[in-house]
N, C-alpha and C positions, 0 to 999 in steps of 0.2 A: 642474372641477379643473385645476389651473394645469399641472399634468404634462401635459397633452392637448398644451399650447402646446409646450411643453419636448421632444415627440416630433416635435411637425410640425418645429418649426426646426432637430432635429438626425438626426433619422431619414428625415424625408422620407415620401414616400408607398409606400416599400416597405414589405410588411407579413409577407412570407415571412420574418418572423426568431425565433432562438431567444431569450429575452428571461427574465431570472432577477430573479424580486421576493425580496429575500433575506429579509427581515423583513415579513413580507408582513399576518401576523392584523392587525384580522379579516376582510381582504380586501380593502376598498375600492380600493386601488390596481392589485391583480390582478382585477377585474372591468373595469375601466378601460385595462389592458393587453391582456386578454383581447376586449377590443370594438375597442381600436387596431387591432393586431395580429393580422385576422380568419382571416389565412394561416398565422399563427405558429403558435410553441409556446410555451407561458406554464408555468414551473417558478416555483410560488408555495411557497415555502419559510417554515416558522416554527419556531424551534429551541426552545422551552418545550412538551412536549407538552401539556399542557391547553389553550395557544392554539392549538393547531395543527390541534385536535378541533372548534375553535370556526370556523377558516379552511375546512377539510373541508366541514363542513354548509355556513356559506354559500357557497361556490365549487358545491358541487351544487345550492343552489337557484337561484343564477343562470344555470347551464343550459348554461351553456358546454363543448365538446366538446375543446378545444386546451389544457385544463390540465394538468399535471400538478402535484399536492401532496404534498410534503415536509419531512418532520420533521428538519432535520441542522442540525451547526453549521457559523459561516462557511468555517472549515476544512478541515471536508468536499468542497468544490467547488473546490479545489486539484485533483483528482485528473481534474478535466474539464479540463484549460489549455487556452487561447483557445478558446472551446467555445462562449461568449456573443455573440450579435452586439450585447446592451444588458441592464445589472445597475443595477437597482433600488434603493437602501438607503436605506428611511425607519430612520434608526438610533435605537438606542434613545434616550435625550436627558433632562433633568434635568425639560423639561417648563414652562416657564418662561412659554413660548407658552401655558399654554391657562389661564392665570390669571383671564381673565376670564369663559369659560366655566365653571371648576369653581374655585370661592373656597378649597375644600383644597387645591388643588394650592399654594396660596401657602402654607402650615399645614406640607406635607411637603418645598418645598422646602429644602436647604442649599446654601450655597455651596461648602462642601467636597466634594459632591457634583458639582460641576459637572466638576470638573478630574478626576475617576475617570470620568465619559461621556465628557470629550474622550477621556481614554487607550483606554477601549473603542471607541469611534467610529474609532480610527485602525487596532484592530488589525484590527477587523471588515474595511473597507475592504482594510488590505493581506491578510490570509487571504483574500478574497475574488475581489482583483482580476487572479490568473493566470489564472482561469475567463476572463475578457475578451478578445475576439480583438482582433488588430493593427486599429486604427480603429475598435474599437467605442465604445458609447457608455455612461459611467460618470455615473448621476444620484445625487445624494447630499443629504439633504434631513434637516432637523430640526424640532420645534415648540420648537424656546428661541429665544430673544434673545440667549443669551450667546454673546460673541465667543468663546470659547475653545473652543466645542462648532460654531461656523460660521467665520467668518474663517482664524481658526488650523487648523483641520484642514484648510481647501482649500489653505495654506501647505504644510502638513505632506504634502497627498495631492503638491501639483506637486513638491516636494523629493524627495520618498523613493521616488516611483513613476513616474515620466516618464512623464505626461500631459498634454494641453495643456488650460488652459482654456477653455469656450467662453461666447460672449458671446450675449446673445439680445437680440434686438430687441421690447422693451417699449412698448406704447403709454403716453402719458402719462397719458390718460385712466382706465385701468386703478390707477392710484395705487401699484405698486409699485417699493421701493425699491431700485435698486440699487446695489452695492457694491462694493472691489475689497478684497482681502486685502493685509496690510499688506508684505509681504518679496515676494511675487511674482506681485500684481496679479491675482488670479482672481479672478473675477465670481463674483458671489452675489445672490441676490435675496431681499428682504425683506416677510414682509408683515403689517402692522400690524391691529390690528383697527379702531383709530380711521380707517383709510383704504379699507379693503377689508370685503367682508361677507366673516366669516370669522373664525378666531384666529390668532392670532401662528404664523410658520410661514417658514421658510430653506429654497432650493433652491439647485443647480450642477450645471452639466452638464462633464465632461472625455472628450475623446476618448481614448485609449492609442495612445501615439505609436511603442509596442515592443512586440512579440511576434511570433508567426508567426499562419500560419494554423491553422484546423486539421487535425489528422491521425489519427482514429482507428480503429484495429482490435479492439481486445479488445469484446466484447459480452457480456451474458448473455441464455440462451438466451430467449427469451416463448415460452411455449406456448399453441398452437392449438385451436379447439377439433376433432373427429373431423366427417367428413360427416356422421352422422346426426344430430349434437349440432346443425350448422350447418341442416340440415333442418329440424330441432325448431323455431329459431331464426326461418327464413323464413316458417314457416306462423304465426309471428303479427307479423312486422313482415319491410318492406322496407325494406333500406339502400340508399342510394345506393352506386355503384358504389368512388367512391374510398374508402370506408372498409375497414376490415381489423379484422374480430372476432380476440379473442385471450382469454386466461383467466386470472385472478388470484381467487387464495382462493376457487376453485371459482367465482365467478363470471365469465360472458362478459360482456366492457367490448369499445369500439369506439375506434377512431381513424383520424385521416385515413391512409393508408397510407405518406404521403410520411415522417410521422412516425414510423413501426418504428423503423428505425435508429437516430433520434435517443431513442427509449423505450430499447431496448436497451442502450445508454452510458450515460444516466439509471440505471439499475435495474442496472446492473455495480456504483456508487458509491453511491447514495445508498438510503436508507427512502423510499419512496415509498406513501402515504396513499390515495394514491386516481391512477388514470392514464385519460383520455380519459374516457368515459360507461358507467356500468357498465348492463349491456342486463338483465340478470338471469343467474338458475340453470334449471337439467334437474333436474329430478326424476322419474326413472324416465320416461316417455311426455309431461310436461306439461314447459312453461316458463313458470316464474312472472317475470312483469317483475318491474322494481326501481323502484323510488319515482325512481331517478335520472333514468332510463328517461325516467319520464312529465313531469318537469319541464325536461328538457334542450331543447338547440336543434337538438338533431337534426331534418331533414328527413324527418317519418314517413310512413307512406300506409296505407291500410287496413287502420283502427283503430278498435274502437267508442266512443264520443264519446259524452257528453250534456252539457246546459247545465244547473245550478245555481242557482237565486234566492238572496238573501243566508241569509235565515236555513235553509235545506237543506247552502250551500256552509261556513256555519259550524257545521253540527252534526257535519258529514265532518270541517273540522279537529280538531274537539272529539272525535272518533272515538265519537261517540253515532250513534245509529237516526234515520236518514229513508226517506222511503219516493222512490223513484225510478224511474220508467218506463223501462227498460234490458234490452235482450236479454239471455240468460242468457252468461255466460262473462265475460270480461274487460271492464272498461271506464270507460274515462280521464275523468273527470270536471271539467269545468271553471265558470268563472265569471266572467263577462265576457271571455270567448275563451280567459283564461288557464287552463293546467293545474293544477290544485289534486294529483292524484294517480289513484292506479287505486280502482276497486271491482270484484267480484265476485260476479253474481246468482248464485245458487243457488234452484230452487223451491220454498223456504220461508222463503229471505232472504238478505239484503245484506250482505256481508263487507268491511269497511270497511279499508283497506291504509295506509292515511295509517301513517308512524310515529309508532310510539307517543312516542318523547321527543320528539318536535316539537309533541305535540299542544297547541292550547288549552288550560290550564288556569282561566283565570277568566274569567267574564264579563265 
């Protein structure tokens, strides 16, 4: 993914940063943030909630510990000013680009349609871009071809918001096209499908050449969990030291610790979906993990563990009966090294934890 380039040449190799995917479902581009950015914090934002249930699950199955996922409009992140050290926006778009991939998309598009996404695509950007600290970095990308939805908006973003634009250095080899906007010359890059494997697809990168840094004090409280809850906790996994267990909707989630404060600011302002790797619940004397638990990238240690053959590791998706060689109590079952989920011996059988809406349905 061409974003990967569009960080190295404007971000560099810092990776400690706060980094905001505003239209983020159904993730693609926040899984690819989230692996940049291994120090960061990745706030993957989707404001339609049905997509935003779809960004949820896959950001948990890819495992990553520095998300956080939210449901709000661009508007909403007005209320962080300069807050972002890099803001995201694949915006919504008339869709013009993926014509040759999907033959309806030619069926639904209108051309009267295009000129109401440019006007959304500007406001988004400007609701959006007070979240931006002074020199962060504004990526703005489409799948149209139409100039009025790429061209014209990087016109409209250098006019109305005093940012500069930035130029990236393109191999020629690579076959992408670059461009400059007509009134005030910001770069843009194009990519064709006859040229590139791939579909049609517009990128820009703009520094923000105004604002401050930032400065926050207001917080809302996170709640901790009690020592014996955190005892319960230890007798069945060990965290590494930098992390910091905490509790939401009764479940214990983890995160790096560096990132409290920055959660705390997050959850003043915004719905937040889901925050760092949720560990599991207490219930009375036991702690049951969480499916998120076993698929995350958390660094675990003694855990009980078996290996899966195909058709065993697909009866676990399919949440049917196999039979497994497994000490009795908890234990994380995987398949070719990878985590598939938890199971549970009991001695007269096997308690299968996979979730149920994820499961296999057809053969």
């Amino acid at each position: 993914m061409f974003l990967w380039e569009v960080l190295k040449q404007t971000v560099g190799n810092s990776t400690q940063k706060k980094v905001l995917d505003l239209c983020a479902a159904p993730g693609g581009k926040s899984t690819l943030l989230a692996s940049y950015f291994t120090d960061g914090l990745i706030v993957s934002n989707e404001v339609i909630k049905s997509r935003a249930a779809i960004l949820t699950e896959n950001m948990i199955k890819w495992g990553a510990d520095n998300v956080v996922v939210t449901n709000n409009d661009p508007k909403d992140f007005q209320r962080l000013e300069n807050y972002f050290d890099v803001i995201v926006i694949d915006a919504p778009c008339s869709g013009s680009g993926l014509f040759r991939k999907d033959p309806n998309a030619i069926n639904e598009w209108r051309e009267e349609n295009v000129k109401l996404c440019s006007l959304r695509q500007q406001r988004i950007v400007a609701d959006v871009l007070p979240a931006l600290k002074q020199n962060g970095i504004l990526i703005y990308s489409t799948c149209s071809y139409s100039k009025q939805e790429d061209e014209d908006v990087l016109d409209w973003i250098v006019e109305e918001l005093r940012v500069s634009s930035c130029r990236l250095q393109v191999n020629p080899d690579w076959n992408i096209v670059e461009v400059e906007s007509d009134k005030h010359k910001a770069f843009g890059y194009r990519f064709y499908p006859d040229k590139i494997k791939g579909e049609g697809f517009f990128i820009a990168a703009f520094k923000k050449i105004n604002g401050e840094e930032e400065m926050y004090q207001l917080e809302q409280n996170l709640f901790f969990p009690n020592k014996q809850e955190l005892e319960q906790l230890q007798n069945f996994i060990s965290l590494p030291l930098e992390y910091k267990v905490f509790t939401q909707n009764d479940a214990l989630r983890a995160i790096k610790e560096v990132w409290v404060t920055s959660l705390k600011n997050l959850a003043k302002h915004l719905y937040i979906k889901k925050a760092g790797v949720e560990l599991g619940t207490i219930k009375g004397k036991d702690f049951i993990p969480s499916h998120e638990l076993a698929v995350s990238l958390l660094p675990l240690q003694n855990l009980s563990a078996i290996e899966l053959q195909k058709e065993d590791a697909l009866q676990y998706l399919k949440r049917k009966d196999f039979v497994a060689d497994a000490p009795k109590g908890w234990t994380l079952v995987k398949h070719f090294g990878l985590p598939l989920g938890w199971i549970k011996v009991l001695p007269n059988r096997i308690n299968n934890y996979y979730p149920q809406e994820w499961r296999i349905l057809k053969d």
